[in-house]
C-alpha beads as a LAMMPS data file, in Angstrom:
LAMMPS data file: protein, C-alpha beads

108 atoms
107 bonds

1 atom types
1 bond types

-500.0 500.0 xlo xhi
-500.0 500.0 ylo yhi
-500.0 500.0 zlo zhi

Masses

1 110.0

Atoms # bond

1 1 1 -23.107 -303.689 425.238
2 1 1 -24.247 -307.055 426.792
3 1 1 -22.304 -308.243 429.695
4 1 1 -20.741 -311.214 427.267
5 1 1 -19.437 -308.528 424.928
6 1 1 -18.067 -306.467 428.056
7 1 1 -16.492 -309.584 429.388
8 1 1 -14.456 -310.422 426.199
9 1 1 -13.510 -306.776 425.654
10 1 1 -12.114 -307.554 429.192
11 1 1 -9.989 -310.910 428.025
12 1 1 -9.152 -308.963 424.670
13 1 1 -7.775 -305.603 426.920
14 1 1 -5.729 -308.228 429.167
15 1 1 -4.059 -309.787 426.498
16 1 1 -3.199 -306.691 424.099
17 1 1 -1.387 -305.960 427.671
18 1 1 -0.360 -309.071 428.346
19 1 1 0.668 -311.187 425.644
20 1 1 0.823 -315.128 425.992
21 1 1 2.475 -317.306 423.538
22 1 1 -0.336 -319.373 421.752
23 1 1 -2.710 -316.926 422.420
24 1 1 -4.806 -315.767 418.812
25 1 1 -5.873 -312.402 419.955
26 1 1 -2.092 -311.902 421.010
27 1 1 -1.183 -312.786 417.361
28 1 1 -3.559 -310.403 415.731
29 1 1 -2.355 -307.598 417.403
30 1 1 1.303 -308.606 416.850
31 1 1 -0.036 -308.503 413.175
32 1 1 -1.598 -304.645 413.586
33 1 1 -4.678 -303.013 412.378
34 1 1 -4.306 -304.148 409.042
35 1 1 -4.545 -308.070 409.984
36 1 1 -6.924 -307.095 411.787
37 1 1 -9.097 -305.378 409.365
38 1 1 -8.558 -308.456 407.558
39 1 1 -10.042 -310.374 409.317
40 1 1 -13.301 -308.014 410.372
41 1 1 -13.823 -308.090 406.448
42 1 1 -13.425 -311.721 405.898
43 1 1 -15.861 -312.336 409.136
44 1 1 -18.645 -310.035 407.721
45 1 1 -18.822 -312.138 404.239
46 1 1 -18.775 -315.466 406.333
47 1 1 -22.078 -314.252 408.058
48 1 1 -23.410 -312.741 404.850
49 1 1 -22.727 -316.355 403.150
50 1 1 -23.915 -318.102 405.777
51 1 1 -27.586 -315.784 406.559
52 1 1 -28.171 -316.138 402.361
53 1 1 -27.660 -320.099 403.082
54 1 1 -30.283 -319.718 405.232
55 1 1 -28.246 -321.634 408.278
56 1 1 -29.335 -320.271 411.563
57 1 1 -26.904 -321.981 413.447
58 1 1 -23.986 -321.048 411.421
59 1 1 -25.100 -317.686 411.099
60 1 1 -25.009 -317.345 414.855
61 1 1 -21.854 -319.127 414.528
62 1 1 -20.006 -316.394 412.312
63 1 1 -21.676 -313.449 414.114
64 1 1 -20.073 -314.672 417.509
65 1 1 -16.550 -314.994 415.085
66 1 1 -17.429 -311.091 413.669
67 1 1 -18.080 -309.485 416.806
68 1 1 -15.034 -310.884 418.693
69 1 1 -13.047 -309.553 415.727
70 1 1 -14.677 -306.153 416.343
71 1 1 -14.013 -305.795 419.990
72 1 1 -10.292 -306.845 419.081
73 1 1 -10.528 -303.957 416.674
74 1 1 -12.527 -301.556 419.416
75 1 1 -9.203 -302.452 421.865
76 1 1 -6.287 -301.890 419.174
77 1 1 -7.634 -298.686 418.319
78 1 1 -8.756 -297.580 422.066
79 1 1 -12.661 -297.238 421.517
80 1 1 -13.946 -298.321 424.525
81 1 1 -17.620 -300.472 424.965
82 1 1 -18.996 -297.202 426.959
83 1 1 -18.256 -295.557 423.873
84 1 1 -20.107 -297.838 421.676
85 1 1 -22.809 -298.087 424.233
86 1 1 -23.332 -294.233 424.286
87 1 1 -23.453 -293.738 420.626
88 1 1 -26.160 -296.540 420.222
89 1 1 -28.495 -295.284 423.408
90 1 1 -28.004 -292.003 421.408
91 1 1 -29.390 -293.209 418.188
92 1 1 -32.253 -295.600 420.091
93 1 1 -33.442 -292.090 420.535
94 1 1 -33.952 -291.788 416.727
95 1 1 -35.646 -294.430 416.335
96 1 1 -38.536 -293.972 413.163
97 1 1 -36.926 -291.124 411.990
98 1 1 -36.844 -292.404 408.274
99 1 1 -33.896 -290.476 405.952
100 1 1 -34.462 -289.033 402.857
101 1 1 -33.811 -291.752 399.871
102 1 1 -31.078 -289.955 397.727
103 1 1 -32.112 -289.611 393.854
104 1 1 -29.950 -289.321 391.232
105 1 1 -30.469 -287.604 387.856
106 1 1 -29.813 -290.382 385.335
107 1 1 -29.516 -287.448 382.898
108 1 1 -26.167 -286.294 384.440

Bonds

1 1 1 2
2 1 2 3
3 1 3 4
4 1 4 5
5 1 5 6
6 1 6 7
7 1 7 8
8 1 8 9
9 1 9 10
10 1 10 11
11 1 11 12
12 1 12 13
13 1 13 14
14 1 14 15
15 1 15 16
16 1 16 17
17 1 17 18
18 1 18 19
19 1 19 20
20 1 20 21
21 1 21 22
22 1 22 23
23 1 23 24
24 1 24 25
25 1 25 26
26 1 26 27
27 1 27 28
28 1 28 29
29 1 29 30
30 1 30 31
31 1 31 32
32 1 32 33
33 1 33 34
34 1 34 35
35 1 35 36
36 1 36 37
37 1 37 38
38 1 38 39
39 1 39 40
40 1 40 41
41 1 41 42
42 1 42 43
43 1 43 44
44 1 44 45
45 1 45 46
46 1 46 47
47 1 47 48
48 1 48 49
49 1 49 50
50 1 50 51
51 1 51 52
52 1 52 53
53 1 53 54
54 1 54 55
55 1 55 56
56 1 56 57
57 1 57 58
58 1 58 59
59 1 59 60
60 1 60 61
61 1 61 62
62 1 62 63
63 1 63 64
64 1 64 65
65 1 65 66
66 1 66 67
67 1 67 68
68 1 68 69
69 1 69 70
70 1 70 71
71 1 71 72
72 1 72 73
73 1 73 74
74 1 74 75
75 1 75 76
76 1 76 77
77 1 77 78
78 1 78 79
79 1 79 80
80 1 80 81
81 1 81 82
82 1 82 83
83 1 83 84
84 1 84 85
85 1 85 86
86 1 86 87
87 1 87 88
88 1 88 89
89 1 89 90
90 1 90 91
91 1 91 92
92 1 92 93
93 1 93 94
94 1 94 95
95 1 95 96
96 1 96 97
97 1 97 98
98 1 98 99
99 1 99 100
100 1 100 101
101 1 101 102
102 1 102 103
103 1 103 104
104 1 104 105
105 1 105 106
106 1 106 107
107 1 107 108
């Protein structure tokens, strides 16, 4: 993960343990996984929306929005950034290995 991202895992960890009034991240995990969820879902459409509008600066704008939500997800459910930083070193290794496109038999 980029330093940024390891930062605001950081700022996200500090306040799911120590919750201040007024604080947003302290309201979505007063809220739970499913607010949560929520919200990962509703962030991932926004960038969709705004990439097919063809708005670089909003784009960047609601992938900054989508990948705080995920590293508030990542700390309610305990995955840690070394985690997610192991996993992806793991598949750099895989790089150009294509999958197999799945067919299906329109006759079944």
């Amino acid at each position: 993960m980029t330093e940024s991202l390891r930062k605001l895992y950081e700022v996200v960890e500090d306040r799911k343990a120590h919750p201040q009034e007024g604080s947003y991240t302290c309201y979505l995990f007063s809220q739970g996984l499913d607010k949560i969820c929520k919200k990962v879902g509703e962030e991932s459409a926004e960038v969709i929306i705004a990439a097919k509008n063809g708005e670089n600066t909003e784009t960047v704008g609601e992938i900054c929005d989508l990948l705080y939500h995920l590293v508030v997800l990542m700390a309610q459910q305990g995955i840690s950034p070394d985690e997610i930083e192991e996993l992806l070193s793991a598949r750099a290794q895989k790089i150009g290995n294509l999958k197999k496109k799945h067919e299906s038999d329109p006759n079944s």
